[in-house]
C-alpha positions, 0 to 999 in steps of 0.5 A: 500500500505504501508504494502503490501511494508513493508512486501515486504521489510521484506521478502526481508531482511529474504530471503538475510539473509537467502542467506548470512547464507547459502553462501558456500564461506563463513566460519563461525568463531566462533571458528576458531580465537581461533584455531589459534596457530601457525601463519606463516609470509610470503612474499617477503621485496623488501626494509628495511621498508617491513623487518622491518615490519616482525621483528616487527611483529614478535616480535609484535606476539610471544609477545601475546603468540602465535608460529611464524613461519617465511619464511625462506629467510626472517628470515635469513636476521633477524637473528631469531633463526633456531626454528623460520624459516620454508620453505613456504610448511612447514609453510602451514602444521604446521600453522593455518593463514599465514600473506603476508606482500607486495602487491597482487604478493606476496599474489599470488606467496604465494597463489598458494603454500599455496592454498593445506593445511588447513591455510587462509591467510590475506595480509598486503598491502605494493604494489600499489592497493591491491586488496588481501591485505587488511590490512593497514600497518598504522593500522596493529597492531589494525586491526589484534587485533580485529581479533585475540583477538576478532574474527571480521574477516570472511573467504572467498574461492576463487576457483583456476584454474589448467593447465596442458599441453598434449602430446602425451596423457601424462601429461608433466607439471602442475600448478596453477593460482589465477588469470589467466591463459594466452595463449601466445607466448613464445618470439615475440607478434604475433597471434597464430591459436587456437580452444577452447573446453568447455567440449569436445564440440568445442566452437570457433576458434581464431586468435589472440595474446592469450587468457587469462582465468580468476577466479573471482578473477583475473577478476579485473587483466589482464583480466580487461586490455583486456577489460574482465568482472568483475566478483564478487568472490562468482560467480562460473565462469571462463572468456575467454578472448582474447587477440587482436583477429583479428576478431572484433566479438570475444568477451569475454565468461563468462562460468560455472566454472566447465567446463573443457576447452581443447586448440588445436593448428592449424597445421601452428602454428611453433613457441614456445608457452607458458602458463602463471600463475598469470604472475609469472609461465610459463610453455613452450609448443608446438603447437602439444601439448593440454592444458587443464584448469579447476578448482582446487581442493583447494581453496584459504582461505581469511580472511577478516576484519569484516567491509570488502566489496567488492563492496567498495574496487573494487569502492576505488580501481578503482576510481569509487567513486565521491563526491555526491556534 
């Protein structure tokens, strides 16, 4: 019996390592820590603390030799050189790793833009949980040596959602989520009449103040507060999620993520609508109008510290750890 479960236990682990090695999320770096040259510094500083960070990390980076690109509003209020300042597109050609200083809106609003170009990104958490930002501003300056200098990091891809809105067979508006995608009215909360279609097939009709639709990603955001599911990154789905529907058996739907999802909009609907993107866009739309979601081409490139495990962040995180006394 103890070799029947010890060969279990073996199998096991070659099949999981096996499993690990081929995950498509995940990017080897053996070389890619040292492909990085140019390395932009991105964000949003709400106070001096956060500039001061910028300023210091600057300094911090140029002094190891490698060439700084620095967001432009951010650099104007350092005073640094004009060779040093680069708008956030500019910044997502020409560098190889994109550092957010702030809390998980800012890696999303520099996400959604940075997601197009070749760059990973990795966040210095200075907002509140930081699902995204996974750096410790006290023990920034050790954990991005280990990664630059030593290579213990891996990358990790993200899927992202694009939205576009539909009239009259023509496409009028377009953006990106990390997180979500919202389904809402534009002004006053009221219910709105709507049929979902996955794949040209009508799934359900709904009354209810919204639906939201969420990446894996953004199922710990909004999506979690209306009661959606969490969904673990490397899962390749998209949830439906809505928002107070006036029917009790309307529930979540977690659906394959590469269906393409089509709004309609019932005729009594007179009110201005809006679609919403990472809470950060909103995109106003009609109730004659179509909006379709699927997911993006690109992906967002996390860099993760070796050490980096999802299941504790989401466990620290949400305060799902306990003492085991």
């Amino acid at each position: 019996m103890c070799n029947i479960a010890a060969n279990f236990l073996n199998s096991s682990a070659v099949h999981f390592s096996r499993i690990m090695t081929m995950s498509p999320n995940i990017i080897d770096n053996n070389t890619l820590h040292r492909s990085f040259q140019t390395i932009g510094l991105v964000g949003r500083p709400r106070n001096d603390v956060n500039l001061q960070m910028h300023k210091n990390l600057f300094q911090w980076l140029s002094e190891k030799g490698y060439q700084v690109l620095v967001e432009k509003p951010i650099g104007e209020r350092l005073g640094l050189p004009a060779a040093h300042l680069a708008e956030l597109e500019e910044i997502g050609r020409n560098a190889q790793l994109a550092i957010v200083i702030g809390g998980d809106g800012n890696m999303l609003g520099r996400a959604r833009i940075l997601a197009k170009y070749d760059i990973a990104l990795i966040g210095i958490n200075r907002g509140n949980l930081g699902f995204l930002t996974d750096i410790d501003p006290k023990n920034a300056y050790a954990q991005l040596a280990a990664c630059l200098d030593n290579g213990e990091f891996f990358v990790e891809e993200r899927f992202l959602l694009e939205t576009a809105i539909e009239r009259e067979r023509q496409i009028i508006a377009t953006s990106n989520a990390v997180n979500e995608v919202v389904i809402h009215p534009a002004k006053i909360a009221h219910m709105i009449d709507f049929h979902v279609y996955i794949n040209d097939k009508l799934a359900f009709s709904q009354r209810s103040d919204g639906l939201i639709v969420s990446t894996p990603t953004g199922s710990t955001a909004y999506s979690l507060s209306a009661g959606g599911p969490i969904l673990t990154p490397q899962l390749n789905a998209i949830a439906l999620v809505p928002m107070f529907p006036h029917t009790l058996s309307s529930r979540p739907l977690v659906i394959d993520g590469e269906s393409k999802i089509s709004i309609r909009f019932a005729d009594y609907n007179t009110d201005q609508l809006e679609v919403g993107c990472d809470s950060q866009v909103a995109l106003p739309f009609t109730p004659d109008d179509v909006v379709h979601i699927y997911k993006s081409q690109h992906k967002l490139r996390l860099l993760h510290l070796k050490n980096y495990n999802y299941y504790n962040v989401l466990s620290t995180k949400l305060g799902w750890l306990r003492n085991s006394a």
